[in-house]
N, C-alpha and C positions, 0 to 999 in steps of 0.2 A: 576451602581455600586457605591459604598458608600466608597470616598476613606476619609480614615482618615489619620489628619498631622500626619508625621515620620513613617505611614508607604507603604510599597514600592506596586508594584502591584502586584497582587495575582498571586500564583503560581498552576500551571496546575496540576491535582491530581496527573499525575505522573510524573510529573517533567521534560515532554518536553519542547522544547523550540522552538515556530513558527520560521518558518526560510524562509528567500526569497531566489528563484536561479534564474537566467534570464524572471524575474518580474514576477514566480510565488508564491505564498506561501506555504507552507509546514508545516506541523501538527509539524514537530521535523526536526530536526539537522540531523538527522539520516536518513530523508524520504531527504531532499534534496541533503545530500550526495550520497544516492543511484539515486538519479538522475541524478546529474553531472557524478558517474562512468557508467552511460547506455548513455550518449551523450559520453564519451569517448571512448566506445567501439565500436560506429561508424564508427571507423576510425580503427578497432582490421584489422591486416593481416588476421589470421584464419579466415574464415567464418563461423569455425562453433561457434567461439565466436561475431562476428560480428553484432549488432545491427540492421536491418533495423529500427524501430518505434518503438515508446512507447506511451503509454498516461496514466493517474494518474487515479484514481477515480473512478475503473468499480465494476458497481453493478451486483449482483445478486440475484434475486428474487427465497425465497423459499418457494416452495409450497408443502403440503401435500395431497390426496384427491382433488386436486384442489380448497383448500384452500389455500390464502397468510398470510404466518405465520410469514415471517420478508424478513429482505434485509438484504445483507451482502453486504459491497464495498472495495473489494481490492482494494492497493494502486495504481498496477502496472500492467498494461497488456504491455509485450515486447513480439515481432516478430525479430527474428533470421533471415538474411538472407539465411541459410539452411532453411528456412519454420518451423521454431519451434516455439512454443509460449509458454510463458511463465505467469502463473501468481504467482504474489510477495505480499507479505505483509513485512513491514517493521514492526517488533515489538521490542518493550523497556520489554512490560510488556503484558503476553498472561493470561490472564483474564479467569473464566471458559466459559462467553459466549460467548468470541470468538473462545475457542475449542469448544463448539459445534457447532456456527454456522460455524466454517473452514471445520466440520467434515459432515456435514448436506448439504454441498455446494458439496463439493468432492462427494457426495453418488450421489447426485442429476443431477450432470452434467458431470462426469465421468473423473474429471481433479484433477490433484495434485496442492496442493497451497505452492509453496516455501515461506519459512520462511527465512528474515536475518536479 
């Protein structure tokens, strides 16, 4: 990268801002805040709000014909200790290609992608 004097360092096309939470890094402000609030719910009374696990970065391979046409990686896969699973995308800014591939995902594997 070509940094030129006075000015500052570039900024992310849309305007997130990497963020670290308990030494890991996070695309935005907003993916790690939902991180801290799914280790807080760990500890939720309710079970059925209750956290078991989480982990960041799960892919999904789509395929047409048994052609690979792309990969799509949710932020968020959370397990509910009532047995529910959840997957999350954290978005700022929902792009056309990520409605089709959120929409291409859902068809293909038969699961809902929550949005926050």
């Amino acid at each position: 990268m070509i940094h030129l004097e006075g000015y500052g360092p570039r900024r992310s096309k849309y305007g997130n801002v990497k963020t670290e939470y308990m030494g890991e890094k996070f695309d935005s402000k907003k993916e790690a805040r939902y991180a801290q609030e799914l280790d807080m719910q760990k500890h939720a009374k309710d079970p059925k709000w209750r956290v078991h696990s989480w982990e960041r970065q799960v892919p999904f391979v789509i395929v047409v014909n048994d052609v690979k046409i792309c990969k799509y990686v949710a932020d968020f896969r959370v397990n509910y200790t009532d047995g529910r699973e959840e997957i999350v995308d954290v978005k700022g800014v929902r792009t056309a290609i990520y409605k089709l591939k959120k929409k291409l995902v859902e068809a293909q594997y038969g699961i809902e992608i929550k949005e926050v």
